[in-house]
C-alpha positions as CSV (number, residue, x, y, z in Angstrom):
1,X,18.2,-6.6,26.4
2,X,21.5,-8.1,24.5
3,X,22.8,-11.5,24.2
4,X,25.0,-13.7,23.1
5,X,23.5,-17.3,21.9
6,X,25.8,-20.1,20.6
7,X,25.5,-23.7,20.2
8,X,26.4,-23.9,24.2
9,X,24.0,-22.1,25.8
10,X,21.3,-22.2,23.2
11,X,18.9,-24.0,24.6
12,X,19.8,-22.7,28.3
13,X,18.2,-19.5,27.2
14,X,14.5,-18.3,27.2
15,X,13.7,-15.2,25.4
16,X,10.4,-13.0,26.2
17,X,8.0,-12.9,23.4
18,X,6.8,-9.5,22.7
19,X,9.5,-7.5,23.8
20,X,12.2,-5.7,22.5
21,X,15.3,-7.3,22.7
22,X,18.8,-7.9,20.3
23,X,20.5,-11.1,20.1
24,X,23.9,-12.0,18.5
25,X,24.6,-15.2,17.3
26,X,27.5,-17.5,16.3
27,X,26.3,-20.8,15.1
28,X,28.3,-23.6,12.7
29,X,25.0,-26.2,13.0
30,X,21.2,-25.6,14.1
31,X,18.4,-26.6,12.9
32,X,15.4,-25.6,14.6
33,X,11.6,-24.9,14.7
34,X,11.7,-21.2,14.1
35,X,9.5,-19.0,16.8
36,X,9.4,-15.4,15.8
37,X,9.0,-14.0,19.2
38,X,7.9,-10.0,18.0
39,X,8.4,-8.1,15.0
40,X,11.9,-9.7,14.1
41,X,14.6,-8.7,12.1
42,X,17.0,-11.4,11.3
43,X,20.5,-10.1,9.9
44,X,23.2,-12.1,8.5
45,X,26.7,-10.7,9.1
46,X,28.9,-13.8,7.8
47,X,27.3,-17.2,6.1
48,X,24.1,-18.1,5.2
49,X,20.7,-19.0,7.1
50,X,18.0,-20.9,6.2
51,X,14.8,-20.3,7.2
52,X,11.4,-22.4,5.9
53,X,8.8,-19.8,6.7
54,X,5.0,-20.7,6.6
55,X,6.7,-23.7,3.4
56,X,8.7,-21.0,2.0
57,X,12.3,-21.0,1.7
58,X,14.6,-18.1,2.4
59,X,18.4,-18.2,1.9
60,X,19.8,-15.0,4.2
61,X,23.5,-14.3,3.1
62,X,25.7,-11.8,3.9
63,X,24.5,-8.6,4.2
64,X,20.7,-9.7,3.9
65,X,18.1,-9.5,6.2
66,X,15.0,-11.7,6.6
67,X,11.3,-9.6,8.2
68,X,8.5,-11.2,9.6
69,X,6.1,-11.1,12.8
70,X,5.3,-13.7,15.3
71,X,2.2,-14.8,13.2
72,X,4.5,-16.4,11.3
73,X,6.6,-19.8,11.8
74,X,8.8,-22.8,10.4
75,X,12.5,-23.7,10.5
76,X,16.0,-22.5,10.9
77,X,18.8,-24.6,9.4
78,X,22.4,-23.3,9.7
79,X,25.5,-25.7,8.6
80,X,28.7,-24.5,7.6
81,X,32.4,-25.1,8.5
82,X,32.9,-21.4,9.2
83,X,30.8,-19.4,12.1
84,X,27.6,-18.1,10.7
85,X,26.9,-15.1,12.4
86,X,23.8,-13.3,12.5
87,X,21.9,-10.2,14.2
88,X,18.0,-10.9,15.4
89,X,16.5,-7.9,16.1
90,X,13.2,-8.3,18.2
91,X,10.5,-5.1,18.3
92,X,7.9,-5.3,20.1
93,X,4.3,-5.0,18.4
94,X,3.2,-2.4,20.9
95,X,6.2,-0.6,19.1
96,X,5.6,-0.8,15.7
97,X,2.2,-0.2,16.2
98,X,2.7,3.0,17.4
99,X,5.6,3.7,15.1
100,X,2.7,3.4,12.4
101,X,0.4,5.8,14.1
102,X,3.3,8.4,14.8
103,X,4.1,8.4,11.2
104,X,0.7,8.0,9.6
105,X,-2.0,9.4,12.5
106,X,0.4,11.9,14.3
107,X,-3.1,13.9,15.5
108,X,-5.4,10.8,16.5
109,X,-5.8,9.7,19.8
110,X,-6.9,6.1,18.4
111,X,-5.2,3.3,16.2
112,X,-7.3,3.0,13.1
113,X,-8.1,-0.2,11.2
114,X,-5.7,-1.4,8.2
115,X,-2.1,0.2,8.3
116,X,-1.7,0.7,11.8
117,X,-1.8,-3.2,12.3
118,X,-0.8,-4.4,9.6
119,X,3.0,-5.0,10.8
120,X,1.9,-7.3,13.7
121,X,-1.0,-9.5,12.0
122,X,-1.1,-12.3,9.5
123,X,-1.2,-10.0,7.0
124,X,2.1,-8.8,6.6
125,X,4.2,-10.7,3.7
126,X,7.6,-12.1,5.2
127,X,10.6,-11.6,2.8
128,X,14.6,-10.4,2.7
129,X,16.1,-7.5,1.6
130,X,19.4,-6.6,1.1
131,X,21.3,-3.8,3.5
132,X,21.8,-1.7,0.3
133,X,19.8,1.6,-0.1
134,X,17.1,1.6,2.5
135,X,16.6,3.3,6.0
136,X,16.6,0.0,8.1
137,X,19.9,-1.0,5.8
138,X,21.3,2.2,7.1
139,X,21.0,1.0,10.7
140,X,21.7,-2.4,10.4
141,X,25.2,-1.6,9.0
142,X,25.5,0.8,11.9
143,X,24.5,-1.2,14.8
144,X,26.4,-4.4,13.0
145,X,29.4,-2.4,12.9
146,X,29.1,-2.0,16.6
147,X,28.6,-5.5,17.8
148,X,31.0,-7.0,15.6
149,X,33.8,-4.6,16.6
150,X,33.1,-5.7,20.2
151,X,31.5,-9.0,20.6
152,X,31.8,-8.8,24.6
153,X,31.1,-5.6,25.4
154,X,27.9,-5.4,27.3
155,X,25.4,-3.3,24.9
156,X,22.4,-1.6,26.3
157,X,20.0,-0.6,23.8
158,X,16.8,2.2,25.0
159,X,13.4,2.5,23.4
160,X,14.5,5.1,21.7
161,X,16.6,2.3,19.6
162,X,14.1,0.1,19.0
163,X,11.7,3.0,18.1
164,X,14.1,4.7,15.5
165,X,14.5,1.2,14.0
166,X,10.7,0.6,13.8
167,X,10.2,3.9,12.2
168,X,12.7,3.0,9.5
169,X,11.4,-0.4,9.1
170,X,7.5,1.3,8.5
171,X,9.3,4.5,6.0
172,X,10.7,1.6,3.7
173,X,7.7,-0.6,4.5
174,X,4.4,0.9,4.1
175,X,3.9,1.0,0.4
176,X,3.5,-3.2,0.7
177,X,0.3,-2.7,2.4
178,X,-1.4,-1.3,-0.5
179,X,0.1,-3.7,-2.8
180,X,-0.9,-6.5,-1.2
181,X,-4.3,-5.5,-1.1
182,X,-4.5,-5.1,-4.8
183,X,-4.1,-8.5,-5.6
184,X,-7.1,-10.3,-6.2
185,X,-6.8,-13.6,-4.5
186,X,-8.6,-15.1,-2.0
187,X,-5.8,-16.9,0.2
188,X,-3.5,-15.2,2.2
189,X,-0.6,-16.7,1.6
190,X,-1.3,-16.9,-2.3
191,X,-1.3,-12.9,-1.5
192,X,2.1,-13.5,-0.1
193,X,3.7,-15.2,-2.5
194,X,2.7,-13.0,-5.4
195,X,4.0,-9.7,-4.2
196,X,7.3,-11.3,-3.3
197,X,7.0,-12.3,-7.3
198,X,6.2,-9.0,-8.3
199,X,9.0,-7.4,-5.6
200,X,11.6,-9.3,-6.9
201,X,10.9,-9.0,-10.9
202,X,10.6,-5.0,-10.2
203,X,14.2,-5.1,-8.4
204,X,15.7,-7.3,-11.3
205,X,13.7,-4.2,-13.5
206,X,15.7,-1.6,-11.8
207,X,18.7,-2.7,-11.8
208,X,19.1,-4.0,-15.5
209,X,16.5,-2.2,-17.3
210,X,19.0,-0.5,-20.0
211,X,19.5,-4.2,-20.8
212,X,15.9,-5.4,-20.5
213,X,14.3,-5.9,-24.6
214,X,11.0,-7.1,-23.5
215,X,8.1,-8.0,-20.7
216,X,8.7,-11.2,-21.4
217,X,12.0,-11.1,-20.1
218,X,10.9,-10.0,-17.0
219,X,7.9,-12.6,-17.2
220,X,10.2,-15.5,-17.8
221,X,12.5,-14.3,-14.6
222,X,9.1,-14.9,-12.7
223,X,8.3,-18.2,-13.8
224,X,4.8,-16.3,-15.2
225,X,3.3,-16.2,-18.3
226,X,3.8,-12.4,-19.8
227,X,-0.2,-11.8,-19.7
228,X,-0.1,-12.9,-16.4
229,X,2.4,-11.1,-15.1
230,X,1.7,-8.1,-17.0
231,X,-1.7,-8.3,-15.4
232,X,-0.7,-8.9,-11.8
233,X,2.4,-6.2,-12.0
234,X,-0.4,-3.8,-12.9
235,X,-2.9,-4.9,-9.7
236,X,-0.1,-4.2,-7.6
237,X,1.9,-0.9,-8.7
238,X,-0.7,0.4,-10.6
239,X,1.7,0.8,-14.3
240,X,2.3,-1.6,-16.3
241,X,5.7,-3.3,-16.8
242,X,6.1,-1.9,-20.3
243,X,5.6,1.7,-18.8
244,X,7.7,1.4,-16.2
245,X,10.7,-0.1,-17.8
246,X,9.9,3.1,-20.4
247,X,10.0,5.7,-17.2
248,X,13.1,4.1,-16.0
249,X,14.9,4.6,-19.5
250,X,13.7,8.2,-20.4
251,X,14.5,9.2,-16.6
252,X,18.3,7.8,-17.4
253,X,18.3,9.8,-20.7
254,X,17.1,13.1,-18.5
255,X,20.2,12.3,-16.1
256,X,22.6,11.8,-19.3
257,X,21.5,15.0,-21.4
258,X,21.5,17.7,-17.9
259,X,25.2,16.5,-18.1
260,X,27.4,19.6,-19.3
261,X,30.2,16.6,-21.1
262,X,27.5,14.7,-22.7
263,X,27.4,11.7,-25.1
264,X,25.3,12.6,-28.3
265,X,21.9,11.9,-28.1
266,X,22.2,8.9,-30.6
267,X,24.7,7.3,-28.1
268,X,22.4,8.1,-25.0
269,X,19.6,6.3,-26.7
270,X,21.9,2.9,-27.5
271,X,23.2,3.6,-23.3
272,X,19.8,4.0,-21.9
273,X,18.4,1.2,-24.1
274,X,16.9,2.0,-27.2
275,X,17.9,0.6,-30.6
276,X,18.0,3.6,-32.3
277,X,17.4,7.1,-32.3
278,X,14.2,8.1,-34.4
279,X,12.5,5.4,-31.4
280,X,14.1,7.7,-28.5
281,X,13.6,10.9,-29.6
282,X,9.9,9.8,-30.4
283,X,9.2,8.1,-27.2
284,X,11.3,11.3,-25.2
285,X,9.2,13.6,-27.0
286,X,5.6,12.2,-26.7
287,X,6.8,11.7,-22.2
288,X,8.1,15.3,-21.7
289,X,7.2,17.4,-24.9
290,X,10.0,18.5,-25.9
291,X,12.9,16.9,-28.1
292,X,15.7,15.2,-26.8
293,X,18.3,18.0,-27.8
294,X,15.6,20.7,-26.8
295,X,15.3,19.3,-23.3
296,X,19.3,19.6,-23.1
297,X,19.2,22.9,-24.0
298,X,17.0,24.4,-21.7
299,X,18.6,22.2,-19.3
């Protein structure tokens, strides 16, 4: 199923709950209670929506993409001068479900407690994600690309769409399910809002960590105190920060010194964030055994 919702015929339409279904929309006001009908994906393509999900805010801009199943609920607010457009994507539970169990159980005959649910229950943390370097990103851009160079034409989309999407969604997906459970806290939602804490503090570590000095840094971009976060970044991918900003570094340096035109190794140390060199070739040497120049050699 595919339609086209604007201000004029929103509330002429009713939508199926639990079903598969993709919806284009062109808005410039709304404001809304929110019903997350299935599994939704909710893509923006120009502007920004807000959604209040369960009392926490989400800003989707351009190029973003909100997740969440219909245990959760709240508020859509759209207001701009210029069309906000957007993509929901509805999947229906039986779907994912069985996307998990394809993936995961390929040989059972029965769904098994824990993963194979977890997409369609209370338990799964709603959040955004950018388009950028992910499977469901991948298709996003590609179906997006579609609708927007043809906003009349009459799509039809098969099972077999909705199933390749779910089966992307689950590939970049099921890691959250054990991370979730690793935080010890007794309220769901508490659950919730930590791991987005500790999602978003590890995507601000990879993308600047050759700038990154300290934890704390990290700790302060959380709004946590460094023992604190230290603690909960361990619960939940089983490192600590300090390690894993380390592994991030000396995997750079690796990249750098396999490079036939190479910096020396005192300027890869000062590029992939070290202050000096005695501290890089130490730390390099202790992590793969071998010295910095050694490694390049037998590279």
């Amino acid at each position: 199923m595919f339609n086209r919702i604007s201000e004029q015929n929103f509330k002429k339409i009713s939508l199926p709950r639990e079903s598969s279904l993709v919806n284009y929309s062109t808005f410039n006001e709304l404001s809304t209670d929110l019903l997350f009908r299935s599994f939704s994906v909710k893509l923006v393509l120009e502007g920004c929506e807000s959604y209040n999900v369960d009392g926490h805010t989400f800003n989707i801009r351009k190029g973003e993409y909100l997740l969440a199943n219909s245990q959760a609920g709240g508020k859509l607010t759209i207001g701009s001068n210029s069309p906000v457009k957007g993509l929901c994507i509805d999947i229906a539970p039986k779907i994912m479900t069985e996307a998990v169990v394809g993936l995961f159980y390929p040989s059972h005959t029965s769904y098994e407690p824990g993963l194979d649910d977890f997409f369609t229950t209370a338990n799964y943390p709603e959040n955004k994600y950018a388009i950028d370097n992910n499977r469901l990103g991948t298709c996003l851009q590609q179906i997006s690309s579609q609708v927007l160079a043809n906003t009349t034409h009459g799509f039809e989309f098969s099972n077999e769409f909705f199933y390749g999407l779910a089966e992307a969604i689950v590939a970049d997906q099921y890691q959250i399910y054990p991370q979730i459970n690793n935080i010890r806290s007794v309220k769901l939602q508490t659950r919730k809002e930590l791991l987005r804490k500790m999602l978003t503090a590890k995507k601000f570590m990879d993308s600047d960590f050759v700038s990154i000095d300290s934890v704390e840094e990290v700790a302060m971009v959380s709004n946590m105190s460094e023992y604190h976060f230290s603690r909960l970044f361990r619960q939940v991918f089983k490192t600590s920060p300090h390690q894993y900003l380390l592994q991030k570094k000396l995997q750079l340096a690796c990249t750098l010194l396999k490079q036939k035109q190479r910096l020396n190794i005192t300027d890869i140390a000062i590029a992939v964030g070290f202050n000096d060199l005695p501290t890089f070739s130490k730390r390099f040497k202790k992590e793969f055994g071998v010295s910095p120049l050694t490694y390049h050699t037998i590279s």
